[in-house]
C-alpha positions in Angstrom: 70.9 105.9 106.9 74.0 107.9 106.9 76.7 107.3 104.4 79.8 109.2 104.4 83.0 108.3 101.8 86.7 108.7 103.1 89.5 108.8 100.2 92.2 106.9 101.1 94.6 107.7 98.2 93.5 105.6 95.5 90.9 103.8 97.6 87.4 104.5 98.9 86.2 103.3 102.5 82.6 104.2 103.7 81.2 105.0 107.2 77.9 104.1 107.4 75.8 104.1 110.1 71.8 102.7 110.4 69.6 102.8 113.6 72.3 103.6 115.7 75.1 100.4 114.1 78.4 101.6 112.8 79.5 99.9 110.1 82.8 100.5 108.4 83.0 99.4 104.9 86.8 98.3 103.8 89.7 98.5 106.6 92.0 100.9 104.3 95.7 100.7 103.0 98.3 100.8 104.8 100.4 103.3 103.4 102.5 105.7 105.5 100.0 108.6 106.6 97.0 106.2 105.8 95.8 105.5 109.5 96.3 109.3 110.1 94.4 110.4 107.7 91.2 107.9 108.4 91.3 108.6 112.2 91.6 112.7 111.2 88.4 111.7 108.5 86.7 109.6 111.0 87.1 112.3 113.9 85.8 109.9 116.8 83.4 108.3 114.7 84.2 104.6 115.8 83.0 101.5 113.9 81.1 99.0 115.6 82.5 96.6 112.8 84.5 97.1 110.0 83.5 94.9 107.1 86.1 94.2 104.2 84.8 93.5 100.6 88.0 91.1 100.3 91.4 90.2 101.7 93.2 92.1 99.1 96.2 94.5 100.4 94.5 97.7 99.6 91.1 96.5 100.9 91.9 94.8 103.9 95.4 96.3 105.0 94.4 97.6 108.5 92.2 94.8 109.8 94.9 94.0 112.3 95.2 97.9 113.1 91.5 97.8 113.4 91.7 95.3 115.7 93.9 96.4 118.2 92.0 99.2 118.2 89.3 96.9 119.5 86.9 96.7 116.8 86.3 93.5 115.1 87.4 92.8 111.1 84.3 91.0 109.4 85.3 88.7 106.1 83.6 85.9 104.6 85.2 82.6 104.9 86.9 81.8 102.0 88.7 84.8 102.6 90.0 84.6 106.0 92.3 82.2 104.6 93.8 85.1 102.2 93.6 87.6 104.9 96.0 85.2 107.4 97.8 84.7 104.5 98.6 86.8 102.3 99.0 86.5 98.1 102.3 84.3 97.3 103.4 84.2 101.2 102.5 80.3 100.9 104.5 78.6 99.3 101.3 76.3 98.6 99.6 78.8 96.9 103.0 79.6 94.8 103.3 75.8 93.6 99.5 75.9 92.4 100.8 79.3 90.3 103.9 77.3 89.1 102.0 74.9 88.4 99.7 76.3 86.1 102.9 78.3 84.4 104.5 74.8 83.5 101.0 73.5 81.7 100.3 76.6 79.9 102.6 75.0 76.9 104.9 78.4 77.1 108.3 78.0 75.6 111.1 77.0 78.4 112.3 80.8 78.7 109.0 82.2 78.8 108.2 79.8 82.0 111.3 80.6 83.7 110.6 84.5 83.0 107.0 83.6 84.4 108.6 81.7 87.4 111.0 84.3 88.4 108.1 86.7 88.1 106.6 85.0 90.5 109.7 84.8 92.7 109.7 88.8 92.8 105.9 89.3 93.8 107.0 86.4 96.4 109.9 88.8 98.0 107.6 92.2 97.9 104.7 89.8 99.8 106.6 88.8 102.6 108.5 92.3 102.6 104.6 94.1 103.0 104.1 91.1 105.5 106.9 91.5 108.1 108.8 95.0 107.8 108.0 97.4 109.7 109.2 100.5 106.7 107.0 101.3 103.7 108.3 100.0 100.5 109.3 102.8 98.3 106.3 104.0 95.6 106.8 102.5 92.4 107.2 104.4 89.0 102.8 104.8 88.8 102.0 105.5 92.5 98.5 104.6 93.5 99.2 105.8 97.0 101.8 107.5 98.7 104.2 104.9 99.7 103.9 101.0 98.4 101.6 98.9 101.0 102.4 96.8 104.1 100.1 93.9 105.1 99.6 92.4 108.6 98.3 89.3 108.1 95.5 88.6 111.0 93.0 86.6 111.3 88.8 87.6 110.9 87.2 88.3 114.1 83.7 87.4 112.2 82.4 85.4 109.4 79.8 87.2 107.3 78.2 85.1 104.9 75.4 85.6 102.4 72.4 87.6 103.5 73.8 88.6 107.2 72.8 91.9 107.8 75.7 94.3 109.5 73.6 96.8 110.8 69.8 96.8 109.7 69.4 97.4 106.2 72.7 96.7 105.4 72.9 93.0 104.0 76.3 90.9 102.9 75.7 89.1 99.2 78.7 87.1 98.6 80.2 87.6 94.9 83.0 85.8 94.5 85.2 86.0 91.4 87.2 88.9 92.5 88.8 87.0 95.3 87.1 83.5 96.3 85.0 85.1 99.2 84.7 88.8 97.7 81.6 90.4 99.4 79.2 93.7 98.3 77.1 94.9 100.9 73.5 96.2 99.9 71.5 99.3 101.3 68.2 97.8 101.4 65.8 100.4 101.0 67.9 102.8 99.6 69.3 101.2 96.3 72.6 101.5 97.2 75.4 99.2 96.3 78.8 99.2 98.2 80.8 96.9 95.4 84.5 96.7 96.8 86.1 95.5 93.4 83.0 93.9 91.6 82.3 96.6 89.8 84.4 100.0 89.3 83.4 103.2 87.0 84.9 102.8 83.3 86.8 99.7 84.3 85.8 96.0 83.1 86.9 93.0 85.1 90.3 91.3 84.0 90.7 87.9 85.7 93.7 86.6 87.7 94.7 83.7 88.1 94.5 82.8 92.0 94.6 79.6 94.3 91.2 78.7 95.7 90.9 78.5 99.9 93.2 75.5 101.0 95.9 76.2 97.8 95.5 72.9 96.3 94.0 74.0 93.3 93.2 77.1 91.2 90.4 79.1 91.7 88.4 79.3 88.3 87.8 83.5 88.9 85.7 84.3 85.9 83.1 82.3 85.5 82.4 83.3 89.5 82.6 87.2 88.7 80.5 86.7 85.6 77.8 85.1 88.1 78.2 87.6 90.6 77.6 90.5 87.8 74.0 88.5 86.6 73.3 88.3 90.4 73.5 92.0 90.5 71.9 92.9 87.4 68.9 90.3 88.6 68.9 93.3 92.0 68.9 96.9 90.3 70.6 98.9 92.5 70.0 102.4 92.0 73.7 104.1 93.0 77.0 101.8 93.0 79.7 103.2 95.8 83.1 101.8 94.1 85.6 100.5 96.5 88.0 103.1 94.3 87.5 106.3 92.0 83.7 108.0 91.7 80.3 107.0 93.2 78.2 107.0 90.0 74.4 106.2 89.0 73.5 103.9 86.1 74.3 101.0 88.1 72.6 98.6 85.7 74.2 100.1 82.5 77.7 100.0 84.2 76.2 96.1 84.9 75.7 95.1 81.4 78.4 96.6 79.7 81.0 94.4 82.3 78.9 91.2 81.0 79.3 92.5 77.1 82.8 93.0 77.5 83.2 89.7 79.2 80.9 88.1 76.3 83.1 90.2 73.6 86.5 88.9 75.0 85.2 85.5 75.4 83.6 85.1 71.7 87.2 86.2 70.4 89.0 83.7 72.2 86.0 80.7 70.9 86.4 81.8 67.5 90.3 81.7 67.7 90.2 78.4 68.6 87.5 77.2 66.3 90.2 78.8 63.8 93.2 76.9 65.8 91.2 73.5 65.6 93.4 72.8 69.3 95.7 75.3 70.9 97.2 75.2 74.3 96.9 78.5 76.2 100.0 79.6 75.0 99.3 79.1 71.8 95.9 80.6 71.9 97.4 84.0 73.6 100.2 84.0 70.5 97.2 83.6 68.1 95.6 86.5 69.9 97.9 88.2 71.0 101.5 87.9 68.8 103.4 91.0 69.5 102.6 91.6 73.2 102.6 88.3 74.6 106.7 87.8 75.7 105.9 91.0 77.5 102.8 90.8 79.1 102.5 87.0 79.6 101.0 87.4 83.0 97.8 89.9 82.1 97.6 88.0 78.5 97.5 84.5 79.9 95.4 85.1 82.9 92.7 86.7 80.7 92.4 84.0 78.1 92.8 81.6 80.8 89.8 83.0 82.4 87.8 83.0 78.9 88.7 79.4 78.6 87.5 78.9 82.3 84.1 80.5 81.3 84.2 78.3 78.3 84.5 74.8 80.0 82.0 76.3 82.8 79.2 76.4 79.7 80.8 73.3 78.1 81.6 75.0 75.1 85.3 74.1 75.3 87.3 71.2 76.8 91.2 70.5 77.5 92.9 67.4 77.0 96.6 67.1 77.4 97.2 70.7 77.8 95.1 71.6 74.3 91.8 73.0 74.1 89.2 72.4 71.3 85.5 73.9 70.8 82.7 71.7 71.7 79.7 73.7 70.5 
């Protein structure tokens, strides 16, 4: 098997080829220069299929370049909903987000800041969706020019355990996005993880509508099942879908799922303290001088601990307030 990385800015995509089957793994960004640079990297090397992890923007941002290049865009199917749709282009999926804003039990100002918020990420969606110029940077560049994204739909459905080339097996991990993938290297101990698991970064969840936008996804308690899945598998070398490939794939494993356990004991003993919170009082117990500015990261994460909470039945809600159960 023949692995070869391709930087793409602030992402990783990987040719891979086995027995003679091309496999790309990740379609790219589309920043300006980024399809330039692949095909320059690539240098004739075509995929036979090009697999993305998930439908986020920086992972799946060429699939409909891809494809009218004539190779086919693999996804699992709870993402080809996001991939044909893009994050907070549906107006569904904004409602669910809303929705969620207005039973946090945030102060009136707070939720309108949170709405608004909302509103912005809203305008920049649809502008990566449907212009054909770059956005501008940003003040902390990850990549050249900010992203576009072509929404298209999946010319293939992976799901768990379909092989791409052989050796080369799909394990569906969601958490990350509802139908995140990793691809595994059988034989070689070789993990291609997308965004499940990144060098010197633990997971922080989002909060995200599941397939169909009628609810909200519960992320965490997903991702902390997809990281015992892959601790159950030892993989021997992780390939990160951004910054270094790195060994120690089961220490870089465990320490995700102690920081997830750390977070989540700090948020159980909170409430215990609180007796019954609602979110937003629990992330102002926790959180008291950062919260007004950082209400999204703040109240997604403790949202997500909550999540993990209920999933175990340690915690319940009722009217808006949560209490411990064990």
């Amino acid at each position: 098997m023949e692995i070869r990385r391709i930087r793409l800015a602030y992402n990783n995509v990987y040719a891979v080829e086995s027995a003679g089957v091309r496999v790309l793994v990740d379609t790219g960004p589309d920043y300006a220069g980024a399809r330039a640079t692949l095909a320059e990297a690539l240098n004739g090397w075509r995929p036979d299929v090009v697999v993305a992890t998930h439908a986020h923007v920086d992972h799946a941002g060429l699939g409909l370049w891809w494809q009218q290049q004539g190779v086919p865009v693999a996804l699992t199917a709870a993402d080809r909903t996001l991939a044909s749709h893009p994050h907070y282009v549906d107006q569904d999926e904004l409602d669910v987000m809303v929705a969620w804003v207005e039973a946090s039990g945030a102060p009136e100002a707070i939720r309108i800041e949170a709405v608004e918020g909302l509103e912005r990420r809203r305008e920049w969606a649809l502008m990566a969706a449907n212009s054909s110029q770059y956005p501008p940077a940003g003040s902390q560049p990850r990549w050249p020019t900010g992203l576009r994204y072509e929404s298209f739909a999946a010319s293939r459905t992976v799901a768990d355990g379909d092989e791409v080339a052989p050796g080369v097996r799909v394990l569906e991990c969601p958490g990350h996005t509802p139908g995140n993938l990793v691809l595994a290297a059988d034989g070689h101990g070789v993990l291609f993880s997308g965004d499940q698991l990144l060098p010197d970064i633990t997971p922080t969840p989002a909060i995200q509508a599941a397939p169909g936008n009628h609810d909200r996804f519960r992320s965490l308690p997903a991702f902390t099942a997809s990281l015992e899945r892959l601790r159950d598998l030892h993989f021997e070398r992780c390939l990160p879908g951004h910054g270094e490939p790195f060994e120690g794939v089961d220490a870089a494993v465990e320490a995700n799922l102690a920081a997830i356990e750390e977070r989540t004991e700090r948020v159980v003993a909170e409430l215990r303290l609180a007796g019954e919170a609602s979110l937003y009082e629990l992330c102002e117990r926790l959180y008291p001088r950062a919260l007004r500015r950082r209400f999204w990261q703040i109240a997604s994460t403790v949202q997500g601990h909550l999540d993990l909470l209920e999933a175990r039945e340690a915690a319940r809600i009722s009217a808006g307030r949560y209490t411990v159960t064990a």
